[in-house]
C-alpha positions in Angstrom: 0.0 0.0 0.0 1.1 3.3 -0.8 2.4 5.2 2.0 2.7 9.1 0.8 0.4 11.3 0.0 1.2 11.7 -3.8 1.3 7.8 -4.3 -2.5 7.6 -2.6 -3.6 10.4 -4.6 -1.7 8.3 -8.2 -3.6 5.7 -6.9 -7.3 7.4 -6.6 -6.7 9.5 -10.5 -5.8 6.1 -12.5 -8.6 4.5 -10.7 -10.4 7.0 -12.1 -8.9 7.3 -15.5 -9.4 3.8 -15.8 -13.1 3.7 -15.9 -13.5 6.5 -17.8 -10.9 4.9 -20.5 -13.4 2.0 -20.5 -16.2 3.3 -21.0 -14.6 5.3 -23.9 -13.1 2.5 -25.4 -16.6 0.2 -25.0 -18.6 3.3 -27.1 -15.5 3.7 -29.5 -16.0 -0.4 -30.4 -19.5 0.0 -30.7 -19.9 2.6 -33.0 -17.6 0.7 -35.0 -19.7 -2.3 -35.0 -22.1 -0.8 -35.6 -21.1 0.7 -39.1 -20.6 -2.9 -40.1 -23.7 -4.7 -39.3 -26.1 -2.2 -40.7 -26.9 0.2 -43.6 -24.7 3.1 -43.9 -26.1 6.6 -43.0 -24.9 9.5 -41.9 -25.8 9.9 -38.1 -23.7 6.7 -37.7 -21.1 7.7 -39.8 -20.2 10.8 -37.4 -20.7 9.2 -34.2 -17.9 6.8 -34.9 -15.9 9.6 -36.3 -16.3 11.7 -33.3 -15.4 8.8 -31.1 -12.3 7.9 -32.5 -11.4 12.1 -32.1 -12.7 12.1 -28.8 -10.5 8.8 -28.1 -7.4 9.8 -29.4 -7.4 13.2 -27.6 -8.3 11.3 -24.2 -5.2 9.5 -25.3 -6.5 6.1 -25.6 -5.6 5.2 -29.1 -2.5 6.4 -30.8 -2.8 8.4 -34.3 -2.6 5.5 -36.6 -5.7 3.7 -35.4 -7.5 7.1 -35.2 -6.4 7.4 -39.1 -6.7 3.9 -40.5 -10.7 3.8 -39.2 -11.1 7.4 -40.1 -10.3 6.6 -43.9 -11.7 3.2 -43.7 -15.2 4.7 -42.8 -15.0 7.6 -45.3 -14.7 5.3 -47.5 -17.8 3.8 -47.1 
């Protein structure tokens, strides 16, 4: 267990962080499943491209994820 005050506070912010990444990364995976089991629109379409930009500036995925799904969908 940590024993200063810096290490307890680490401790409580990536506890924190953590669930927040989650629940990020569970929307960012299901936007994207969702483009491929149904009909393409539009509202679709830009959900999944604002959740990859709202992932990669959270830092969660790196650049060339964000990029690679970001042209694959326009492409659709």
């Amino acid at each position: 267990m940590a024993n200063m005050n810096s290490q307890k506070k680490r401790i409580r912010q990536d506890s924190k962080r953590n669930v927040r990444n989650k629940s990020l990364k569970s929307e960012l995976k299901s936007n994207l499943k969702i483009l491929d089991n149904e009909e393409i629109t539009p509202e679709p379409k830009n959900q999944a491209l604002k959740s990859l930009d709202v992932a990669y500036s959270k830092g969660i995925i790196n650049k060339k994820f964000r990029d690679r799904n970001k042209s694959r969908i326009s492409n659709l």
